[in-house]
N, C-alpha and C positions, 0 to 999 in steps of 0.2 A: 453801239458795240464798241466793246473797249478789249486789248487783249493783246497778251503779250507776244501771241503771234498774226506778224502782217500776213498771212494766207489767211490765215483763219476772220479776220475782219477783210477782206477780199473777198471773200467767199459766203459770209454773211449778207454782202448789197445785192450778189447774185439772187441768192434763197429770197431773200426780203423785196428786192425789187420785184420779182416775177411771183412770189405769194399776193401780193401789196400793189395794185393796180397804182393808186395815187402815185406811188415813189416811183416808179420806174421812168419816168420823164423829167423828176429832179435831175439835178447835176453832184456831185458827190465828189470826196475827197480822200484820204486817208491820211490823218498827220499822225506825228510821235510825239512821244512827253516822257523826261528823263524823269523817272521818279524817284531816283535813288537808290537805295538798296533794295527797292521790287523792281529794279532794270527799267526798260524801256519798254513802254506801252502805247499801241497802234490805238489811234480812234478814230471812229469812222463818222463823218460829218456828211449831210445832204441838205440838198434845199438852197435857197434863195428867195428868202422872202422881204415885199417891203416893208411889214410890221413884226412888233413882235408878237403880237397876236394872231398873226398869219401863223406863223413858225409855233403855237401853242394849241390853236386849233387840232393842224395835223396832228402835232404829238400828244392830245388826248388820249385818255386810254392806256398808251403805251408807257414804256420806260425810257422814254426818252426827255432832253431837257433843252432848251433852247439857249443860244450863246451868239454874239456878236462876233462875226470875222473880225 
């Protein structure tokens, strides 16, 4: 989840954890990224995996993409 408002990617981990049995034991973050003239964009990051195939497994499926802390 990406999105120019932090409630609104707040309030996505809620929906998603408690839809999404898996996720809700992850651990999760919310950073920002100055994008310039589209402002400032919250992202919502989870998980902790030791491969990155752990972290590619889970996001099968989904829209989701895998990235190194």
């Amino acid at each position: 989840m990406s999105s120019p408002n932090k409630a609104a990617v707040e309030k996505s981990w809620k929906t998603m954890s408690a839809k999404y049995k898996i996720l809700s034991g992850l651990p999760h973050e919310v950073s920002s990224v100055d994008l310039g003239a589209k402002g400032t964009y919250y992202r919502l990051k989870a998980g902790s995996f030791a491969t990155k195939a752990e972290a590619a497994a889970l996001a099968a499926g989904g829209s989701c993409f895998t990235a190194r802390k």
